[in-house]
C-alpha positions as CSV (number, residue, x, y, z in Angstrom):
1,X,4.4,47.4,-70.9
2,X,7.3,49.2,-69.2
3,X,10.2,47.4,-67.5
4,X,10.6,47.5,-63.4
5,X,13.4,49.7,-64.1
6,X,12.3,52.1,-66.8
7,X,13.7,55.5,-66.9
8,X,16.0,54.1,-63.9
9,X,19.8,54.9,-63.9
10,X,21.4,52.1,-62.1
11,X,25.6,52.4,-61.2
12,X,26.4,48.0,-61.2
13,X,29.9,47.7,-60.2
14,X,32.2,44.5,-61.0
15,X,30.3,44.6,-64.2
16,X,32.4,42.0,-66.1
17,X,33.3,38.3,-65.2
18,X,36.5,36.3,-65.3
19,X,35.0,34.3,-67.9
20,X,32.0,33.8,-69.8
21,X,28.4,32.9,-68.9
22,X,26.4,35.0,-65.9
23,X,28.7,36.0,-62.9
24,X,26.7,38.0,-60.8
25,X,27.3,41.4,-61.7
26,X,27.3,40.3,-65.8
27,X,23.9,39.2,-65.3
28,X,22.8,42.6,-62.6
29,X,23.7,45.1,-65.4
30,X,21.9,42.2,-68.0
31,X,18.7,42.4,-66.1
32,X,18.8,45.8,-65.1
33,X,19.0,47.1,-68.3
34,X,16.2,44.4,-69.7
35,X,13.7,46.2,-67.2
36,X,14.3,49.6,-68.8
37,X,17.3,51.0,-66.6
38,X,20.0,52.9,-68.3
39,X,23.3,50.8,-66.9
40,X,26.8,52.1,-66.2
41,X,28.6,49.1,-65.8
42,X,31.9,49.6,-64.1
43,X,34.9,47.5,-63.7
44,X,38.8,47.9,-63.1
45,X,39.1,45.6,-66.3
46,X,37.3,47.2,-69.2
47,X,37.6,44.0,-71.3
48,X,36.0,41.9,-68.8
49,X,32.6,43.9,-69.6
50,X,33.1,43.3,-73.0
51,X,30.4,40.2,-73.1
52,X,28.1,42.2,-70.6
53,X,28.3,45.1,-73.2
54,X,27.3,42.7,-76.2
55,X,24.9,40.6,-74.5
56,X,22.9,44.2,-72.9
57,X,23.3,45.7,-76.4
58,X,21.6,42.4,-78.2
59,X,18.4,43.1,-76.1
60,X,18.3,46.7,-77.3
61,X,19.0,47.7,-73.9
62,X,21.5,51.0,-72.7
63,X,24.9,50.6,-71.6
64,X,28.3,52.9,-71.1
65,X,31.1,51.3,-69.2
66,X,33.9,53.3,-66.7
67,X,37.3,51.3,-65.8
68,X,37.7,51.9,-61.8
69,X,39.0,50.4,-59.1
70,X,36.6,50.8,-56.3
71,X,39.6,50.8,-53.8
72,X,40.4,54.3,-54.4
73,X,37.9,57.1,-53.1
74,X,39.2,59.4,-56.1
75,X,38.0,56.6,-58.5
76,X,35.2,56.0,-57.1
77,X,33.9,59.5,-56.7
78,X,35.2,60.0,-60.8
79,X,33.1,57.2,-61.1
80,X,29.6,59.0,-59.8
81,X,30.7,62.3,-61.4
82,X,30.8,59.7,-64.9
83,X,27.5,58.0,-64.5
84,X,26.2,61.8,-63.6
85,X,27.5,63.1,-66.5
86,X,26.6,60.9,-69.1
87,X,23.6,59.3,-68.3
88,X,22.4,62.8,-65.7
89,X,22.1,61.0,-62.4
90,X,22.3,58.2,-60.2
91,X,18.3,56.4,-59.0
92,X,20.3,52.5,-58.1
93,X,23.6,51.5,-56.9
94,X,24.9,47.8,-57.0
95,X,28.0,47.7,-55.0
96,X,29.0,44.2,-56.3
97,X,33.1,43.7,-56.2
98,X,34.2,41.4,-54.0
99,X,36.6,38.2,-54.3
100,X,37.9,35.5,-51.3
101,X,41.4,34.7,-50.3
102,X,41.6,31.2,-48.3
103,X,43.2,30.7,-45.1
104,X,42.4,31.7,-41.4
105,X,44.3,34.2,-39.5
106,X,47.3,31.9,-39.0
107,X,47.4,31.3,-42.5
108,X,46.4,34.6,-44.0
109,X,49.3,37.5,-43.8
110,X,48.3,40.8,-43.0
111,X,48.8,42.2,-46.3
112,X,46.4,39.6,-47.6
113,X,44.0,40.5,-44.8
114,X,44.0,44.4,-45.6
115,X,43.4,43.9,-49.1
116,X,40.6,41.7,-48.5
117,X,38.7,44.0,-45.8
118,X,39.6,46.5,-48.9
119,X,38.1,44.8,-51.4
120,X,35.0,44.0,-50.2
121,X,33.9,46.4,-47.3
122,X,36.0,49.5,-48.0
123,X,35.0,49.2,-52.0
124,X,31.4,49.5,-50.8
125,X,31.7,52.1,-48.3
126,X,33.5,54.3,-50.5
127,X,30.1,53.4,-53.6
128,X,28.0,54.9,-50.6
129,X,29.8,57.7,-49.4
130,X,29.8,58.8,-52.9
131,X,26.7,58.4,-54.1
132,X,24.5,59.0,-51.0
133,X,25.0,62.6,-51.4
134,X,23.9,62.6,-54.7
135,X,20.8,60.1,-53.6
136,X,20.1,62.6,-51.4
137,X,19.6,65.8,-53.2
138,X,17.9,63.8,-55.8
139,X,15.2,63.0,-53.5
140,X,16.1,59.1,-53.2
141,X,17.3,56.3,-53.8
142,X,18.1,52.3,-53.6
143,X,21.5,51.1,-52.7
144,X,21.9,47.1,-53.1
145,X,25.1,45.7,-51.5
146,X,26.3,42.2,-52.8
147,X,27.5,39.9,-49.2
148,X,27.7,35.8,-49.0
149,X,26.7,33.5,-46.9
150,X,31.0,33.2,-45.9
151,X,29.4,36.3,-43.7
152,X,26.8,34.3,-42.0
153,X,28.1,30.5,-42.0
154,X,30.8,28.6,-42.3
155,X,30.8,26.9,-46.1
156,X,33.2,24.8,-45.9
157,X,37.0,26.8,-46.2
158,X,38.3,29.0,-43.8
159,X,38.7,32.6,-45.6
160,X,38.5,34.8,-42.7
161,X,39.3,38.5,-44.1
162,X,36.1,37.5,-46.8
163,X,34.1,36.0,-44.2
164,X,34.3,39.0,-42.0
165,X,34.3,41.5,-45.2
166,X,31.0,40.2,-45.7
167,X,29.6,40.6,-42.2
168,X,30.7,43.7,-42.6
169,X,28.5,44.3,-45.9
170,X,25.1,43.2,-44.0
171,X,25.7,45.4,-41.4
172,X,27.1,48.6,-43.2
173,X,24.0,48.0,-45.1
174,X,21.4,48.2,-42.3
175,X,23.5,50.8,-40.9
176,X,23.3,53.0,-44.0
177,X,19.2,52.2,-44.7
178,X,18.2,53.6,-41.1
179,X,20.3,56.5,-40.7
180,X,18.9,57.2,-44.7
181,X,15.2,55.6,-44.1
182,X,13.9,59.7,-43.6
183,X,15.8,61.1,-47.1
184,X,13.8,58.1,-49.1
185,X,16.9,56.0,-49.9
186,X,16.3,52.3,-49.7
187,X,19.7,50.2,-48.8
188,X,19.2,45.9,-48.7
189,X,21.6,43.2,-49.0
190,X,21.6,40.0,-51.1
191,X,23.7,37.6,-49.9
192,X,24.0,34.7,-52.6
193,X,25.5,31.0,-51.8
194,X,27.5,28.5,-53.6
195,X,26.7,29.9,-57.1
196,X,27.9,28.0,-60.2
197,X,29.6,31.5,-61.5
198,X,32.6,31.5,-63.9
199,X,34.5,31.8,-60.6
200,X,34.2,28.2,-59.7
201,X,36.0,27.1,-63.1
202,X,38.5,29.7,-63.3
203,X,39.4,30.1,-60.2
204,X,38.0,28.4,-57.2
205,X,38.4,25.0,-58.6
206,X,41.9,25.4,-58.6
207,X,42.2,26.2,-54.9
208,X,39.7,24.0,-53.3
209,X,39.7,20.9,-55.4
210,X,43.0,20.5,-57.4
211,X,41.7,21.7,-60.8
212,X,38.6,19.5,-60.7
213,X,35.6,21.4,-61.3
214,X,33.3,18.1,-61.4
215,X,34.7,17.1,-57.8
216,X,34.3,20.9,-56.7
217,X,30.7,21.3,-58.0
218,X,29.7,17.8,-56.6
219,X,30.8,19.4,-53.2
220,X,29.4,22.5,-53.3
221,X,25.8,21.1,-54.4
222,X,26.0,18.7,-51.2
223,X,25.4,21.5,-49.2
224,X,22.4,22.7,-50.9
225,X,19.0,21.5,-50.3
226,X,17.4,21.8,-53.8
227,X,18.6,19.7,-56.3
228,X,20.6,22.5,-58.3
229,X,22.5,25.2,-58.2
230,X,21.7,28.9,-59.2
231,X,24.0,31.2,-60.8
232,X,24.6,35.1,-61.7
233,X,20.9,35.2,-62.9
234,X,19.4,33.8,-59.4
235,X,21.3,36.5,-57.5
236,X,20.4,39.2,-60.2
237,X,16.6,38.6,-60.1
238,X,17.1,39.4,-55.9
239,X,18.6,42.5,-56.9
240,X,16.4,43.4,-59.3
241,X,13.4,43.6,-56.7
242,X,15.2,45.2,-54.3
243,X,16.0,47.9,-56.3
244,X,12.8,48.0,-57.9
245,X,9.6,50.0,-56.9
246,X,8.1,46.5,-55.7
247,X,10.3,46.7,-53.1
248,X,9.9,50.3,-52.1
249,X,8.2,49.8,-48.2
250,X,11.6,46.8,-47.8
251,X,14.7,48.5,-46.0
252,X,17.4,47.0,-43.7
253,X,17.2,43.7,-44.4
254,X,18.6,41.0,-46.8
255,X,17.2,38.6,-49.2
256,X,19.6,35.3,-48.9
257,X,19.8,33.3,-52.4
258,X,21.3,29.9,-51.5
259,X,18.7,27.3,-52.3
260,X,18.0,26.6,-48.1
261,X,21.9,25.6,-47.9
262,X,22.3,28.2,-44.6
263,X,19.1,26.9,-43.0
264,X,20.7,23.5,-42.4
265,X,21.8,22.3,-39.6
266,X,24.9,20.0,-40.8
């Protein structure tokens, strides 16, 4: 039996994780390369990818890694010409970097606001405006773009340059998917929830809840209708069809991974 992804070579960026276990792009590049695809996991700190690296290589599956900050159109488009070069093409990209700053436009300085619309719009315009070239003289493509439900809802913490970085994901997205529908590249959004990622314990748990991860998870499952909360791998397995031949008649749209919490009414 052959993987989803065999013979596939998928670009997942934010490869690594602030600490260990499955943040979402750890466990993307894990899964990816478990159904056959040859991964080139990219991150702007090489040793955060260090655990995605061993835990892809103890499955037997491929992996080469790229330091890049997706920020920068020249890095980005060294980036393709990488993954072209050493794996000889580009079938999936993940565009998966993103990270919040709290506070509302009061509160958040302008500085703070640019990088955030930087971080985690521009960083996936500039993966698409790189590598849909490329998509297109291959023949095709899939293009999966990480958002949030911060771009839908409110959850709970006013973090207005995320919030509307990741409005901006879902709609670059649909943009991208209908002007390419006719070239044969696929572009869909996952927008995950309030995942138990190593961000809540390194960093979010810090700003929301005084250092408490207990009192911060307790919150964050409140708001979600099943009686757990997923993680990297929940938001991975979304990607995974997306960019998987399963999913080759689904364009435009998103798959939301949030165990019902944005379907509520409270």
């Amino acid at each position: 039996m052959t993987g989803r992804l065999q013979g596939k070579i998928a670009i997942v960026t934010g490869a690594g994780s602030v600490g260990p276990g499955w943040g979402n792009g750890r466990a993307i590049a894990y899964r990816f390369a478990q159904e056959g695809a040859r991964v080139f996991a990219v991150d702007r700190d090489p040793a955060a990818m260090e655990e995605t690296v061993a835990r892809v290589r103890e499955i037997g599956g491929e992996i080469a890694i790229w330091r890049c900050d997706v920020t920068s159109s020249d890095e980005v488009q060294d980036m393709v010409r990488a993954c072209v070069d050493t794996w000889g093409g580009v079938d999936i990209l993940v565009n998966n970097v993103g990270g919040s700053r709290k506070g509302g436009p009061v509160d958040l300085d302008e500085a703070a606001w640019d990088a955030q619309i930087d971080f985690n719009l521009k960083s996936v315009y500039l993966g698409c405006r790189h590598v849909l070239p490329l998509m297109e003289e291959q023949g095709g493509g899939a293009i999966v773009n990480i958002a949030s439900t911060s771009g839908t809802r409110w959850t709970g913490s006013a973090q207005v340059g995320y919030s509307s970085a990741k409005a901006g994901v879902i709609q670059l997205s649909r943009v991208v998917a209908l002007e390419y529908a006719k070239k044969n590249i696929r572009c869909n959004t996952v927008i995950p929830g309030q995942m138990h990622t190593p961000m809540v314990e390194v960093r979010l748990a810090g700003q929301r809840a005084g250092g408490d991860v207990e009192k911060l998870l307790a919150q964050r499952q409140s708001r979600i209708p099943l009686p757990f909360m997923g993680d990297g791998l929940d938001t991975a397995n979304a990607a995974l069809f997306l960019a998987s031949s399963e999913a080759r008649f689904i364009t435009a749209t998103e798959i939301v991974v949030d165990g019902g919490m944005s379907a509520r009414c409270d």
